[in-house]
Biopython code that builds the backbone (N, CA, C, O; Angstrom):
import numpy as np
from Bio.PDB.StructureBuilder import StructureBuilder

atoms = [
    (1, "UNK", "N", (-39.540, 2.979, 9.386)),
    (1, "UNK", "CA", (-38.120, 3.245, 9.498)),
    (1, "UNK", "C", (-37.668, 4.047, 8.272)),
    (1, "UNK", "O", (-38.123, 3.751, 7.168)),
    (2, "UNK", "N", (-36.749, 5.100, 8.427)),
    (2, "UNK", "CA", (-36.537, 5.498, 7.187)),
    (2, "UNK", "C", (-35.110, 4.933, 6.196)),
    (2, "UNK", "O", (-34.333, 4.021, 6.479)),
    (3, "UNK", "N", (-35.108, 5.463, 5.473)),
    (3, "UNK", "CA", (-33.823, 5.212, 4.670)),
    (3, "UNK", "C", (-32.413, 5.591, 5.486)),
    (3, "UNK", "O", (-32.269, 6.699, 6.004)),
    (4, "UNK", "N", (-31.321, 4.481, 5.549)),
    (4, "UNK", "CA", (-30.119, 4.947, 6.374)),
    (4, "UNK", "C", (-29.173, 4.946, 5.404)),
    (4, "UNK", "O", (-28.044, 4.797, 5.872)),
    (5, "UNK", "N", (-29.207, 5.037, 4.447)),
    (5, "UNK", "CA", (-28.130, 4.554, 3.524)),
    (5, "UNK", "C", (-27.123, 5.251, 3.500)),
    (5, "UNK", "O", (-26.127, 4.882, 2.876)),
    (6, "UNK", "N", (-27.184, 6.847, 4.431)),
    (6, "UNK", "CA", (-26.172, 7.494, 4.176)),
    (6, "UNK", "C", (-25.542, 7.603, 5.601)),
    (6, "UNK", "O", (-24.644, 8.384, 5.916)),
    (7, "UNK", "N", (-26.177, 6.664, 6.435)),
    (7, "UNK", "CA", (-25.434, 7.001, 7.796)),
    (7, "UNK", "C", (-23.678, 5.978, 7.629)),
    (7, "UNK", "O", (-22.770, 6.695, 8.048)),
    (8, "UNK", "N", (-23.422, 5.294, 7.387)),
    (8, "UNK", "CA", (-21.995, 5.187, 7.186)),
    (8, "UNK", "C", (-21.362, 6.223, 6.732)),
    (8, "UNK", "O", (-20.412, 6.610, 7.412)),
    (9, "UNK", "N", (-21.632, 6.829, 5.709)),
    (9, "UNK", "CA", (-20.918, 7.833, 4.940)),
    (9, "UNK", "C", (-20.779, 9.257, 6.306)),
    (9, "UNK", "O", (-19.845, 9.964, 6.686)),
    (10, "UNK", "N", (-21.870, 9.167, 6.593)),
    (10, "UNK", "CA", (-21.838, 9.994, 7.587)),
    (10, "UNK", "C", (-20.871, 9.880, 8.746)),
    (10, "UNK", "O", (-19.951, 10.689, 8.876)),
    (11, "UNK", "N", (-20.976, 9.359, 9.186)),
    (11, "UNK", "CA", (-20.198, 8.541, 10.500)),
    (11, "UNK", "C", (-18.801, 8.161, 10.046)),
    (11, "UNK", "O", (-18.021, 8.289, 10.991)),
    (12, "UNK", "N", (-18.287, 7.798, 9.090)),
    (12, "UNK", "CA", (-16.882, 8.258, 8.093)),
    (12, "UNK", "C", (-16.697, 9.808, 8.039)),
    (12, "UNK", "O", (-15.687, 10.018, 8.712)),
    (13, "UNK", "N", (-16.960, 10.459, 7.781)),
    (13, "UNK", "CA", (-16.805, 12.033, 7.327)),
    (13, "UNK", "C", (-16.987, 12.640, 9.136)),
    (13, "UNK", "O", (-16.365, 13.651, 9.461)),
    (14, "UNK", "N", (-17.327, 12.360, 9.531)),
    (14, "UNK", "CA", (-17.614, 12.656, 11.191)),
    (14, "UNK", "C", (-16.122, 11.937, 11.481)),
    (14, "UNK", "O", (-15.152, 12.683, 11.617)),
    (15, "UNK", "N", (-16.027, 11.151, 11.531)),
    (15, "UNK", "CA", (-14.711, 10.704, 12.515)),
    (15, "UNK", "C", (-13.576, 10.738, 11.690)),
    (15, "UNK", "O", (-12.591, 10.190, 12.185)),
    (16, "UNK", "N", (-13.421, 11.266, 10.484)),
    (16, "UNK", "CA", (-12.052, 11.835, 9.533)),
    (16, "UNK", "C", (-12.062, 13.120, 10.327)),
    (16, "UNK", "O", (-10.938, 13.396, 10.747)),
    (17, "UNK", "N", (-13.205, 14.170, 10.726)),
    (17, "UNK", "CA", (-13.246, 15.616, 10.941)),
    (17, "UNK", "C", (-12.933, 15.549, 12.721)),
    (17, "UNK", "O", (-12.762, 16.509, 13.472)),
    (18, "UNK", "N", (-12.929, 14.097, 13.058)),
    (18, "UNK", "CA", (-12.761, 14.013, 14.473)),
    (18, "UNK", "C", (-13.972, 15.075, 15.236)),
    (18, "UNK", "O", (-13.794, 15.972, 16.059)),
    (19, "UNK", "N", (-15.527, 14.464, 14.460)),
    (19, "UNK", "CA", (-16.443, 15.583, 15.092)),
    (19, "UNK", "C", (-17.359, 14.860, 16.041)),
    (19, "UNK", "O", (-18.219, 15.427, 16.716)),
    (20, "UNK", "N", (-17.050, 13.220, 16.049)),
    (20, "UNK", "CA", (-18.614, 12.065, 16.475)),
    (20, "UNK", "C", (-18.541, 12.745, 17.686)),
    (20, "UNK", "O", (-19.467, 13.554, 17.738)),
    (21, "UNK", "N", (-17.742, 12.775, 18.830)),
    (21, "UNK", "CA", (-18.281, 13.305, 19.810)),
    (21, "UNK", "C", (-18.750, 14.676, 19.915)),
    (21, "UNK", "O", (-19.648, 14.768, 20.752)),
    (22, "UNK", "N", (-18.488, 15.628, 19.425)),
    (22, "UNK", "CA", (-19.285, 16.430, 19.426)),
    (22, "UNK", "C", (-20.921, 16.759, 18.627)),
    (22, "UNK", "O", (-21.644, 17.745, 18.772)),
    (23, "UNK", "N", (-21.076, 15.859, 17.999)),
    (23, "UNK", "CA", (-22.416, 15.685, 17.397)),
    (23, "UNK", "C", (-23.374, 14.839, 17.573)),
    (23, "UNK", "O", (-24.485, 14.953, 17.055)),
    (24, "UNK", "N", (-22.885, 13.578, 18.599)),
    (24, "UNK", "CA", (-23.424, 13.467, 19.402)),
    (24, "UNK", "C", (-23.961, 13.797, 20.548)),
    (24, "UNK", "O", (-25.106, 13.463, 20.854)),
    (25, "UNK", "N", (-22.944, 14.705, 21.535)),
    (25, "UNK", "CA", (-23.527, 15.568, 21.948)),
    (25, "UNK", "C", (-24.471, 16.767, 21.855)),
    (25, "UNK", "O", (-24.967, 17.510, 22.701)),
    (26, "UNK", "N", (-24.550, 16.680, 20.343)),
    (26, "UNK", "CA", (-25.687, 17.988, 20.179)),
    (26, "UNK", "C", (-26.998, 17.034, 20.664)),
    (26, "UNK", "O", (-27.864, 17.012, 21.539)),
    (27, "UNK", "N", (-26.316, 15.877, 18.906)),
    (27, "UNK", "CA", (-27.822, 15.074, 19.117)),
    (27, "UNK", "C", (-28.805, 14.836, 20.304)),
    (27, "UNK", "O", (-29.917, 15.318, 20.517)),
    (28, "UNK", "N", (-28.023, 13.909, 21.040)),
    (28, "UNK", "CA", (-28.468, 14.213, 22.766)),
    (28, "UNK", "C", (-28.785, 15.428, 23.660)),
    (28, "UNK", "O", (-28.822, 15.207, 24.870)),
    (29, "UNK", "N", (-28.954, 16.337, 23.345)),
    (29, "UNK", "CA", (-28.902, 17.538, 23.946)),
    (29, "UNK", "C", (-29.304, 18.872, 23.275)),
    (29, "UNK", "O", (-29.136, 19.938, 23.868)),
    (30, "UNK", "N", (-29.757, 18.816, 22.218)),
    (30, "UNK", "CA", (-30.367, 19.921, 21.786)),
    (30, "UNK", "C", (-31.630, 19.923, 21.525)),
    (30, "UNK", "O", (-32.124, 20.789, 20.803)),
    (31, "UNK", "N", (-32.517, 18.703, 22.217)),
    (31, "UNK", "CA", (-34.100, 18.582, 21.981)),
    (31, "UNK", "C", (-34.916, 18.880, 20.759)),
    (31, "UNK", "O", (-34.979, 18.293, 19.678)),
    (32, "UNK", "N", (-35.522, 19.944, 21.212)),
    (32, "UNK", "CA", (-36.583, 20.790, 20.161)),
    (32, "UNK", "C", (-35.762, 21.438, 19.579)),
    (32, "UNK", "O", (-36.271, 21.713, 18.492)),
    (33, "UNK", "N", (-34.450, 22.001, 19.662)),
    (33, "UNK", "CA", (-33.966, 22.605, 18.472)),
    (33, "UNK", "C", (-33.546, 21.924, 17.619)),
    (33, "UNK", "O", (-32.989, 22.458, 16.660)),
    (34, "UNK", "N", (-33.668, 20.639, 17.691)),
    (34, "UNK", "CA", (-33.196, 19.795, 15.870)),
    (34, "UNK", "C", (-34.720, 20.201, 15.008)),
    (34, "UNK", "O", (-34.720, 20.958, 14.038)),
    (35, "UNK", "N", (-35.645, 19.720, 15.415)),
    (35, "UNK", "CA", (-36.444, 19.760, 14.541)),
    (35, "UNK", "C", (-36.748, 21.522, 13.651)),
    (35, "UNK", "O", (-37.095, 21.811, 12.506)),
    (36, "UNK", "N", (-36.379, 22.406, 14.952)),
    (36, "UNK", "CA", (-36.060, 23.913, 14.025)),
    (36, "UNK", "C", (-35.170, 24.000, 12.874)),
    (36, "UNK", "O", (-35.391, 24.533, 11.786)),
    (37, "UNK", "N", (-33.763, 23.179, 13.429)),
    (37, "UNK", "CA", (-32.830, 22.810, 12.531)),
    (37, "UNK", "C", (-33.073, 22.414, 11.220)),
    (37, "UNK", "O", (-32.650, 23.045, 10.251)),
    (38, "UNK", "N", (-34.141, 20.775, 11.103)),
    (38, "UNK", "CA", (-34.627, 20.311, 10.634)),
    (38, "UNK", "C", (-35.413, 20.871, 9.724)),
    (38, "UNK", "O", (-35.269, 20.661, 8.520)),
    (39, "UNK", "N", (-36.554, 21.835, 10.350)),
    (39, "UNK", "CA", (-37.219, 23.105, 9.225)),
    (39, "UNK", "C", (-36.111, 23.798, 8.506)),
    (39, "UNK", "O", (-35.813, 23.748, 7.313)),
    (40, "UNK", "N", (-35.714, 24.277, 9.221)),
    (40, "UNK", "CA", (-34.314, 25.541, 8.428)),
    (40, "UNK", "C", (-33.862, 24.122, 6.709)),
    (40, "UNK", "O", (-34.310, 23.976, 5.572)),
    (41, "UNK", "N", (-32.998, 23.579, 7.391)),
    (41, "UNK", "CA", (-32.517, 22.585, 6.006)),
    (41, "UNK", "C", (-33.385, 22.653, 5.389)),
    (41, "UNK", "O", (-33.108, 23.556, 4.600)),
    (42, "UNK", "N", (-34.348, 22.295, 5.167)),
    (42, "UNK", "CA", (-35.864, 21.442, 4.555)),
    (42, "UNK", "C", (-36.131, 22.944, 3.555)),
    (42, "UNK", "O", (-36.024, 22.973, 2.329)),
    (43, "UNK", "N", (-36.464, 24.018, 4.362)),
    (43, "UNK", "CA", (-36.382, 25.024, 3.716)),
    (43, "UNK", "C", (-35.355, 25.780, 2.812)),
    (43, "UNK", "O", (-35.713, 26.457, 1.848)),
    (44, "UNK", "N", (-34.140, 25.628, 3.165)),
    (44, "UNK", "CA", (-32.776, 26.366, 2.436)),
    (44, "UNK", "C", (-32.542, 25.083, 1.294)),
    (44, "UNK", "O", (-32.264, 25.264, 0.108)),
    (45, "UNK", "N", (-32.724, 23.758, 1.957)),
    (45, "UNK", "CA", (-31.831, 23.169, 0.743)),
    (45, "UNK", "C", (-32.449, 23.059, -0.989)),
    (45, "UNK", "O", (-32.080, 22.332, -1.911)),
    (46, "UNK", "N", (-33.315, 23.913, -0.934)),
    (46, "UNK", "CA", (-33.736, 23.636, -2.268)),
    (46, "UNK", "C", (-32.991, 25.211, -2.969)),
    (46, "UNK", "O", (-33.034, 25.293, -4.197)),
    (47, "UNK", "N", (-32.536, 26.040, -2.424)),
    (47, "UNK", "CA", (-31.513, 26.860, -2.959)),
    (47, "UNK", "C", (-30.659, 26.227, -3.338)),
    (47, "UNK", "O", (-30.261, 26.540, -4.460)),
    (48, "UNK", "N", (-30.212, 25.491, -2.904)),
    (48, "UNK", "CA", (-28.612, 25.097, -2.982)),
    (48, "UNK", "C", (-28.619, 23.847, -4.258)),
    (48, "UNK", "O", (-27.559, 23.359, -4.652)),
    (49, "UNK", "N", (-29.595, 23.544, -4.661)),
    (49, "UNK", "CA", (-30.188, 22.564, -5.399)),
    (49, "UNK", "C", (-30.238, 21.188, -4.967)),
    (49, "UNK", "O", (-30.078, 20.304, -5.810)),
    (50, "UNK", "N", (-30.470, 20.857, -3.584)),
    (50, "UNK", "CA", (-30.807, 20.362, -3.000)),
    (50, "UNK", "C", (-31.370, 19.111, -3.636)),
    (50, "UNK", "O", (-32.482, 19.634, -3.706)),
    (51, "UNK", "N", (-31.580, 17.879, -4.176)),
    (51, "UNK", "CA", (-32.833, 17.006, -4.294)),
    (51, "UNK", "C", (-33.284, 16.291, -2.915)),
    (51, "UNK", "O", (-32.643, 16.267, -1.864)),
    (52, "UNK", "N", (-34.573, 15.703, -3.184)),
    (52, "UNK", "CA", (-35.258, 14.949, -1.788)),
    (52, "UNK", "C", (-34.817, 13.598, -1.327)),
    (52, "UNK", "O", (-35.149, 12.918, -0.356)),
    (53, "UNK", "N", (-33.975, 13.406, -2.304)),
    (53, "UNK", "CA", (-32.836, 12.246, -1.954)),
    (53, "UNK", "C", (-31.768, 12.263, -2.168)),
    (53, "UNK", "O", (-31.112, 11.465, -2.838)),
    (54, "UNK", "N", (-31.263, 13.686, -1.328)),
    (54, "UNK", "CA", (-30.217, 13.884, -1.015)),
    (54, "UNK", "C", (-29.617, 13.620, 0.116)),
    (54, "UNK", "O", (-30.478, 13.293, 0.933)),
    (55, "UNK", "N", (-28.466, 13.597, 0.618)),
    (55, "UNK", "CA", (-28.076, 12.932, 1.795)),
    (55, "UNK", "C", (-28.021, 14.248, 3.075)),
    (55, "UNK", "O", (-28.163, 14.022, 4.277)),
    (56, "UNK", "N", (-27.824, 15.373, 2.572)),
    (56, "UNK", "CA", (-28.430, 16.615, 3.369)),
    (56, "UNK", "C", (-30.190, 16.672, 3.216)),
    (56, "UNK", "O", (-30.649, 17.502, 4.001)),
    (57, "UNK", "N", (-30.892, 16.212, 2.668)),
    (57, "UNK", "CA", (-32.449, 16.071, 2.860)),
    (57, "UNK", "C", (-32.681, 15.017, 4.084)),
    (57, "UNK", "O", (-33.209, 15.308, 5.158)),
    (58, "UNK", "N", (-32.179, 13.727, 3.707)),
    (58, "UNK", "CA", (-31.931, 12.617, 4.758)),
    (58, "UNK", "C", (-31.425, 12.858, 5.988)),
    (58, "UNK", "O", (-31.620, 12.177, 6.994)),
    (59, "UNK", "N", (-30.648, 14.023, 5.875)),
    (59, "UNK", "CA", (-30.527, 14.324, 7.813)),
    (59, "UNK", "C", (-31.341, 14.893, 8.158)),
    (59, "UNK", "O", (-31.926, 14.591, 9.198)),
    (60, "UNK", "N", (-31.717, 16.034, 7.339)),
    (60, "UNK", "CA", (-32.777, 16.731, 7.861)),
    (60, "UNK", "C", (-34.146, 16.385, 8.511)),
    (60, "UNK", "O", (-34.749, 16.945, 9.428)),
    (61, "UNK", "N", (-34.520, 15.062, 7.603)),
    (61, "UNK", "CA", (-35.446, 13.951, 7.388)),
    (61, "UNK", "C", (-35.472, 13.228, 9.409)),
    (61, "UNK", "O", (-36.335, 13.195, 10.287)),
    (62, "UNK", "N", (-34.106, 12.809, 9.315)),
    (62, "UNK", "CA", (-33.641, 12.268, 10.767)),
    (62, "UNK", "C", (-33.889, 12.754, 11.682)),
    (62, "UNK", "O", (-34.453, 12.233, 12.644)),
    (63, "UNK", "N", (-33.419, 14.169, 11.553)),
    (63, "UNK", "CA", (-33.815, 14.964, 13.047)),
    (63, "UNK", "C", (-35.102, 14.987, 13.461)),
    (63, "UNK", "O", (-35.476, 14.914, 14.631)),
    (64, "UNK", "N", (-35.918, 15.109, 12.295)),
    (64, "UNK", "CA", (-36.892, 15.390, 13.108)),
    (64, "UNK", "C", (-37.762, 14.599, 13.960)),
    (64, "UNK", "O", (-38.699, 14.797, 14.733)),
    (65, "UNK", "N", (-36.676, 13.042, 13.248)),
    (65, "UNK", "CA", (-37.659, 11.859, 13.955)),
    (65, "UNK", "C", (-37.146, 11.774, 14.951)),
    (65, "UNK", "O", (-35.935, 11.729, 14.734)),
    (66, "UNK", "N", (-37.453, 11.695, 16.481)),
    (66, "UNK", "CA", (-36.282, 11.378, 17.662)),
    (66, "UNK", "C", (-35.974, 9.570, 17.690)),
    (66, "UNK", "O", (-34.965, 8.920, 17.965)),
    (67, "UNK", "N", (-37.133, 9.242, 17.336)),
    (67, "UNK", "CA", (-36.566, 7.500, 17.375)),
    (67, "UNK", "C", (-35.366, 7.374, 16.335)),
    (67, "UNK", "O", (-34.616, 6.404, 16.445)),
    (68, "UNK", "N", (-35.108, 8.500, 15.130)),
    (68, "UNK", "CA", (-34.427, 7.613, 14.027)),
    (68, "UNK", "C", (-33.194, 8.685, 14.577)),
    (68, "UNK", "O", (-32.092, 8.651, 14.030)),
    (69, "UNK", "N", (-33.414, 9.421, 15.450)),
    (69, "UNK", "CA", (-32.083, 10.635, 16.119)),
    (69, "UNK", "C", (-31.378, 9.734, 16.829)),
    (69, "UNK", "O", (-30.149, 9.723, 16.752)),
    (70, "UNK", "N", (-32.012, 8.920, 17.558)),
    (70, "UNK", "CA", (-31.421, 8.087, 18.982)),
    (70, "UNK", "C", (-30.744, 6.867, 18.068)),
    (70, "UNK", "O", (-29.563, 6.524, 18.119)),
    (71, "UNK", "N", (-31.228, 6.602, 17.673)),
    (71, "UNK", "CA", (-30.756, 5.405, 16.498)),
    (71, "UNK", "C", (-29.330, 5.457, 15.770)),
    (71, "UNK", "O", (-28.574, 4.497, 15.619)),
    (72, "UNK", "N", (-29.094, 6.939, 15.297)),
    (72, "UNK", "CA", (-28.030, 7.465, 14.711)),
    (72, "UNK", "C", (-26.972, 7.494, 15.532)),
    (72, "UNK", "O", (-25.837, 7.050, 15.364)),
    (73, "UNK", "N", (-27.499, 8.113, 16.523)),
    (73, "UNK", "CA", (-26.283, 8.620, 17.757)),
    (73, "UNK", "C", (-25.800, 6.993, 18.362)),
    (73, "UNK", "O", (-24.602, 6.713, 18.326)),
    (74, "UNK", "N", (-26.491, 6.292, 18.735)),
    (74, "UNK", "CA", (-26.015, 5.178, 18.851)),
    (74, "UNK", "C", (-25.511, 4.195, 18.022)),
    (74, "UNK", "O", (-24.890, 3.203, 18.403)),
    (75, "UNK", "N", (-25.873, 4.573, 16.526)),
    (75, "UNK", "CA", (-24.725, 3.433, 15.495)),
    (75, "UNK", "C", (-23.454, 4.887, 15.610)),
    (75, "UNK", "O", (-22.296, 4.585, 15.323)),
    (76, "UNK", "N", (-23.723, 6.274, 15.995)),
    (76, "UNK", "CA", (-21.855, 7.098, 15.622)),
    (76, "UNK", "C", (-21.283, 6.189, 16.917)),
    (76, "UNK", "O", (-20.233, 5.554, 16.830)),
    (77, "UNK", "N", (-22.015, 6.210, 17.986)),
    (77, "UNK", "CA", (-21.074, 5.365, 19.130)),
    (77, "UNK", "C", (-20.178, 4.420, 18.721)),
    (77, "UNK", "O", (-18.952, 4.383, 18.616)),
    (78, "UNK", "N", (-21.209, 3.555, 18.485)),
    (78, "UNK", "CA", (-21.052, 1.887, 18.315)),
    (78, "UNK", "C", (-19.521, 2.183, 16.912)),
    (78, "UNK", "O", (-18.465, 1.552, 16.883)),
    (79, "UNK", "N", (-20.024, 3.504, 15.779)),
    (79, "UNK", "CA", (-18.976, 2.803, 15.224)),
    (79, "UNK", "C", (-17.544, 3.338, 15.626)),
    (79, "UNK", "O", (-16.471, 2.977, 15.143)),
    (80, "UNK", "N", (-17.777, 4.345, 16.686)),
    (80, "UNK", "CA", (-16.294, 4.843, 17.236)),
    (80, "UNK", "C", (-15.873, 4.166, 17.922)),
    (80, "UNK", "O", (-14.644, 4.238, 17.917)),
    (81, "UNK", "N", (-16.442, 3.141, 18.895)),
    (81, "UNK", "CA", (-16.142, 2.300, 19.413)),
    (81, "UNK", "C", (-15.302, 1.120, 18.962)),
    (81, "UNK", "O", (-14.806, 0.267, 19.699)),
    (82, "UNK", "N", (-15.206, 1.208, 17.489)),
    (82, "UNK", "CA", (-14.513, 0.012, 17.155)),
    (82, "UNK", "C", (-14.024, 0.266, 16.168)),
    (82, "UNK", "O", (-13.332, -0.571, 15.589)),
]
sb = StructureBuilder()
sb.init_structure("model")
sb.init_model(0)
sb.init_chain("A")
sb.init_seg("    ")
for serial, (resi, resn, name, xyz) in enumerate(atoms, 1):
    if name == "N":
        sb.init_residue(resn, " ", resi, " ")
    sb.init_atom(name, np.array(xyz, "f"), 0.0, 1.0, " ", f" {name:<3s}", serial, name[0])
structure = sb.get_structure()
């Protein structure tokens, strides 16, 4: 399992921007292009000064897993739900 420590923070900043449903819908629905996604970050964020425990490394990290993708999308549900 990996590290979630930043999925609250996430899922806060998502539903201030009023974005959970739409990023869930990617999640669900953009297959093989997360893990391209996933390369792209992995690759750019060390421009940006990026570290590997950063919370933009940690998504990147996510996508590419689909068990820890499905996982996410269902705690943004669960926490819009309530």
């Amino acid at each position: 399992m990996m590290d979630r420590k930043y999925w609250a923070d996430w899922a806060q900043t998502l539903q201030q921007k009023r974005l959970t449903g739409l990023v869930v819908t990617l999640l669900e629905g953009t297959g093989p292009l997360k893990i391209l996604l996933s390369q792209a970050l992995m690759g750019f964020l060390p421009l940006f000064g990026q570290t590997r425990d950063s919370s933009w490394q940690s998504f990147a990290q996510m996508l590419e897993d689909s068990t820890e993708c499905r996982s996410f999308t269902t705690y943004l549900l669960e926490e819009k739900n309530s």
